[in-house]
C-alpha positions in Angstrom: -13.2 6.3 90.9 -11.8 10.0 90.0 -10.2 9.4 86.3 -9.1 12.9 86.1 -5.2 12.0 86.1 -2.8 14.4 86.3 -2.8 16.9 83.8 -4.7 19.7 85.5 -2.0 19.7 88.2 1.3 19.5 85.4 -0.3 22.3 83.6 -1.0 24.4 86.6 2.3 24.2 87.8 3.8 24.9 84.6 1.8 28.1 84.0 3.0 29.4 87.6 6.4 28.7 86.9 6.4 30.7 83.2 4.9 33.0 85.3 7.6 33.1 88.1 10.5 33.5 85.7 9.1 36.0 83.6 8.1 38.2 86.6 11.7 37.3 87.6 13.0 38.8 83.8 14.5 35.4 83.3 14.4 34.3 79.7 14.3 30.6 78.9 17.6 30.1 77.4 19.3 32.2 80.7 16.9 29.7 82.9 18.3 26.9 81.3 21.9 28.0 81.6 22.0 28.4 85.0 20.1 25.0 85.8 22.3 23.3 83.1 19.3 22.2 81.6 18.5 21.8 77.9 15.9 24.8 76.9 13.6 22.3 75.6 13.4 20.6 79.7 12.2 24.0 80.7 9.7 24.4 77.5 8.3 20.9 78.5 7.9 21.8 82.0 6.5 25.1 81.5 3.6 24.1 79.1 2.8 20.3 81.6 3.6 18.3 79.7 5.4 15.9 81.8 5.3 15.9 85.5 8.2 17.1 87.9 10.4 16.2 90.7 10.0 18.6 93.9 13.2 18.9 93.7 13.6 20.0 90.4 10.8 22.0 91.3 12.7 23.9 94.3 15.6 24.6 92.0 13.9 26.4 89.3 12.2 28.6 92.2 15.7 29.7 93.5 16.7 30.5 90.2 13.7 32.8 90.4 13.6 34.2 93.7 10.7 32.9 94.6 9.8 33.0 98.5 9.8 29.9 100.9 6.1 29.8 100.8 5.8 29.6 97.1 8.5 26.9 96.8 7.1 24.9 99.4 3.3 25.5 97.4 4.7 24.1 94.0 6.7 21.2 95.9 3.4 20.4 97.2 1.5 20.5 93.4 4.6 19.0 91.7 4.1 15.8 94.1 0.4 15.8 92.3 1.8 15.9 89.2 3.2 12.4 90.2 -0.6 10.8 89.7 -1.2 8.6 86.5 -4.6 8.8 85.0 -5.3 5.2 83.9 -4.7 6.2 80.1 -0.8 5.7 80.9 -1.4 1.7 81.4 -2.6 1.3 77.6 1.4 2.1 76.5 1.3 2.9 73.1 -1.7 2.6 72.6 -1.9 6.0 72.9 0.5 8.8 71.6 2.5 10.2 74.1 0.8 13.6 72.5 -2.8 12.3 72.8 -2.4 11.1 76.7 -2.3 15.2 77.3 -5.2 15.6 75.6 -7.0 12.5 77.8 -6.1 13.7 80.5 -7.5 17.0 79.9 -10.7 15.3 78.7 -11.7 13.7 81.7 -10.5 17.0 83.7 -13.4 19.0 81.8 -16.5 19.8 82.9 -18.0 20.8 79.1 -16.6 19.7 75.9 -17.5 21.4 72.2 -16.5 19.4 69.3 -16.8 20.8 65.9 -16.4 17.7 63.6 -16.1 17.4 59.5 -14.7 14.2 59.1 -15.1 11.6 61.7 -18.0 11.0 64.2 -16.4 11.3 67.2 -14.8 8.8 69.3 -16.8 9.7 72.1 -20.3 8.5 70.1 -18.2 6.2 68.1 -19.8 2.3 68.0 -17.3 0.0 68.5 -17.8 -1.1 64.6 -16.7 2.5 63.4 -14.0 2.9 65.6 -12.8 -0.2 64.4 -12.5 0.7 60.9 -11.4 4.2 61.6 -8.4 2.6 63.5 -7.8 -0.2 60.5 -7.8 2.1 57.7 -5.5 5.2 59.7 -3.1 2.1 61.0 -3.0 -0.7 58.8 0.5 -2.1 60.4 -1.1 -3.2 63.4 -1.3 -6.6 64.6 -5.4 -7.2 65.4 -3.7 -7.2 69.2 -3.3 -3.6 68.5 -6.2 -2.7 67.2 -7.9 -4.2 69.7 -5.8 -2.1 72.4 -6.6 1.0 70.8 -10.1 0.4 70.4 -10.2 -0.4 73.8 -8.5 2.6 74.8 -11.6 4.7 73.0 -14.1 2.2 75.0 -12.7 3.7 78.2 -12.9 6.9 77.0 -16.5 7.1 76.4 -17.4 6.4 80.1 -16.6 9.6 81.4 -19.6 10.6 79.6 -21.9 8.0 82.4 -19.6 8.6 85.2 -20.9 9.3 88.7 -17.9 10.8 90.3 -16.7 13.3 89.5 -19.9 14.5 87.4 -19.7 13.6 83.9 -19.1 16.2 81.5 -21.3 18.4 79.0 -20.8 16.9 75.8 -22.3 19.9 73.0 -21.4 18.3 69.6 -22.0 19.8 66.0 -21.5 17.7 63.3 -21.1 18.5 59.5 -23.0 16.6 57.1 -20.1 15.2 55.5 -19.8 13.2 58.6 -22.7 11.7 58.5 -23.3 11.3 54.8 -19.1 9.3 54.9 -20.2 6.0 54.9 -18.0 2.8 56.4 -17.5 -0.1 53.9 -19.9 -2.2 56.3 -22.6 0.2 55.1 -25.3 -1.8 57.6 -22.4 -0.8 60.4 -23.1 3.2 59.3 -26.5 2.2 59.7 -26.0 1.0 63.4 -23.5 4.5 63.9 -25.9 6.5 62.9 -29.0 4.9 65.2 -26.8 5.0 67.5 -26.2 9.0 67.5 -29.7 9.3 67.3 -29.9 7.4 71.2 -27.2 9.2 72.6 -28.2 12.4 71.7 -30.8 12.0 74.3 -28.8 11.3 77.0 -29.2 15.0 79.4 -25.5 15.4 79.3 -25.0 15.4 75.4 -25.9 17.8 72.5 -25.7 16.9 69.6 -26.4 19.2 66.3 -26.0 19.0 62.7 -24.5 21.7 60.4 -25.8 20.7 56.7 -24.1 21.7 53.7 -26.8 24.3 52.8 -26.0 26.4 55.7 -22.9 27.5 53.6 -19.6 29.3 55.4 -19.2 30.3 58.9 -17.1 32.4 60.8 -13.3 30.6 60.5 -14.3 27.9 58.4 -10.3 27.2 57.9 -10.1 26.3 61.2 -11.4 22.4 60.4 -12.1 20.3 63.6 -11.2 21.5 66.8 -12.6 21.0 70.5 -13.1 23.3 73.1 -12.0 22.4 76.9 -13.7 24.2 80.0 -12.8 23.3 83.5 -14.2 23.9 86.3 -14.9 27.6 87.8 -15.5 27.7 91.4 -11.7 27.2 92.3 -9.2 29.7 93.3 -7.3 28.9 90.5 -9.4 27.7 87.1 -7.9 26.3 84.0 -8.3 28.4 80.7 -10.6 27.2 78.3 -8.1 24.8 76.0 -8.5 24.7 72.6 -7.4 21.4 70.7 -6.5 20.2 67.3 -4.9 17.1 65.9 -3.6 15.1 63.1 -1.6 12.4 62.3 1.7 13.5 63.8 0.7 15.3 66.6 -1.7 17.9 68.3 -2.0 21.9 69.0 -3.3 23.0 72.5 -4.4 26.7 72.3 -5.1 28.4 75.7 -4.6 32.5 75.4 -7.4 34.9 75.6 -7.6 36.1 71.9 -6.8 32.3 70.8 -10.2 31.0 72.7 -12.1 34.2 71.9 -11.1 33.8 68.5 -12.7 30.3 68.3 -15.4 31.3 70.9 -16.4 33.3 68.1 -16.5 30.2 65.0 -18.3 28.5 67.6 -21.1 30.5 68.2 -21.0 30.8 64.0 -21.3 27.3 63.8 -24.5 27.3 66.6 -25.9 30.1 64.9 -26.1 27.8 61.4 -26.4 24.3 62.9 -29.9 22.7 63.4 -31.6 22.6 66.6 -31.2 19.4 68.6 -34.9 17.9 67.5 -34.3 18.8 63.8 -30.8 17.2 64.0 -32.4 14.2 65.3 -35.1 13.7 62.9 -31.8 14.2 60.2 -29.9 11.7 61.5 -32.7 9.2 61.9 -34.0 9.9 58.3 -30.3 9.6 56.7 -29.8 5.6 58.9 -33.6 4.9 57.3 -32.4 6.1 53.5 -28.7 4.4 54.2 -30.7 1.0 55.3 -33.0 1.0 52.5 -30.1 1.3 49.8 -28.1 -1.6 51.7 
């Protein structure tokens, strides 16, 4: 089954219809005066995230000039835009802000992940992720909890998927990570054995960045993850660049913004251990964590 939902298509139309009304000298508040549309409909629109009516679709276009051919193009990808990925039956499970960020997931064909605080929820165990969603969200019932751990569950399969082909995974880890334990210290044990099989899967790279190595280029920029789609399309997505917290996420997609993290990344690659040597880390810190537990 194809799990790569709808996002690709909202986000494609929206860039082609920024693109349409600023070839068209339209700005957004004139847009939205002559639709009689709130500023902040068009904004949404415009950057996918939510999906559109053809109709609403065909209007904007008028407003624009844009020919027949075009309208009846974006009609045709706004009706694609109508898809849910399977994220959207989990409710609020997941923030309406973090189903964007799913959907672009399993949408990717490579995935970077800088990490200082968290393993992440792709290689989570079921164990960590558990504790990582008591202690952010105490308030939930176990009901809950259970829902969102769930939701993570289903998210790590796109890594073992046939169809489409799963995705590069290229991790780098900071020490800190690793060296965080979980109050079930024999649980860290079992996350960090686990990391140690996974990295060996052929899809998934997995590297370590230890304190020693010292600063690299855009250290500020904390934990981010880079999206790539795929190329050999007439139109490809932009490498996205995404960051989140608590009360909501950034998505990053112009050409200085990804060269500008293209550049910390390749920082953090050059300083990072090679994939044997983060290994043998990892599997050396679970045997020194097990023998103090």
């Amino acid at each position: 089954m194809d799990d790569s939902g709808s996002t690709v298509p909202r986000r494609q139309l929206g860039r082609y219809l920024r693109e349409l009304r600023e070839n068209a000298y339209v700005t957004v508040s004139a847009a939205a005066k002559e639709l009689e549309w709130s500023a902040p409909r068009i904004w949404r629109y415009e950057t996918g995230q939510v999906s559109m009516h053809p109709n609403d679709v065909e209007v904007m276009c008028r407003v624009y000039g844009a020919s027949r051919e075009t309208i009846e193009t974006l009609r045709a990808l706004a009706r694609e835009t109508k898809a849910h990925g399977w994220w959207h039956s989990y409710g609020e499970a997941i923030k309406d802000w973090f189903k964007l960020y799913v959907g672009l997931e399993a949408a990717a064909t490579k995935i970077r992940h800088y990490e200082v605080n968290l393993v992440p929820g792709l290689l989570q165990t079921v164990e960590y992720m558990t504790e990582v969603i008591a202690t952010d969200s105490p308030q939930l019932s176990e009901a809950e909890r259970r829902a969102k751990v769930e939701v993570r569950l289903r998210r790590q399969r796109l890594l073992a998927r046939a169809i489409p082909r799963a995705p590069h995974l290229d991790v780098i880890l900071s020490e800190a990570v690793l060296r965080r334990p979980l109050s079930d210290r024999v649980a860290m044990v079992r996350q960090l054995e686990a990391l140690v099989v996974t990295s060996r899967q052929h899809n998934i790279r997995l590297r370590v960045l230890p304190l020693r190595a010292g600063l690299f280029r855009w250290a500020q920029s904390g934990t981010f993850t880079m999206l790539d789609f795929p190329t050999d399309v007439r139109e490809p997505e932009p490498t996205t660049i995404y960051m989140d917290g608590p009360c909501g996420a950034v998505y990053l997609d112009k050409a200085h913004e990804i060269q500008t993290y293209e550049d910390a990344w390749r920082s953090l690659g050059d300083r990072a251990l090679d994939e044997d040597e983060s290994r043998e880390f990892v599997a050396a810190l679970a045997k020194e964590m097990a023998d103090e537990t």
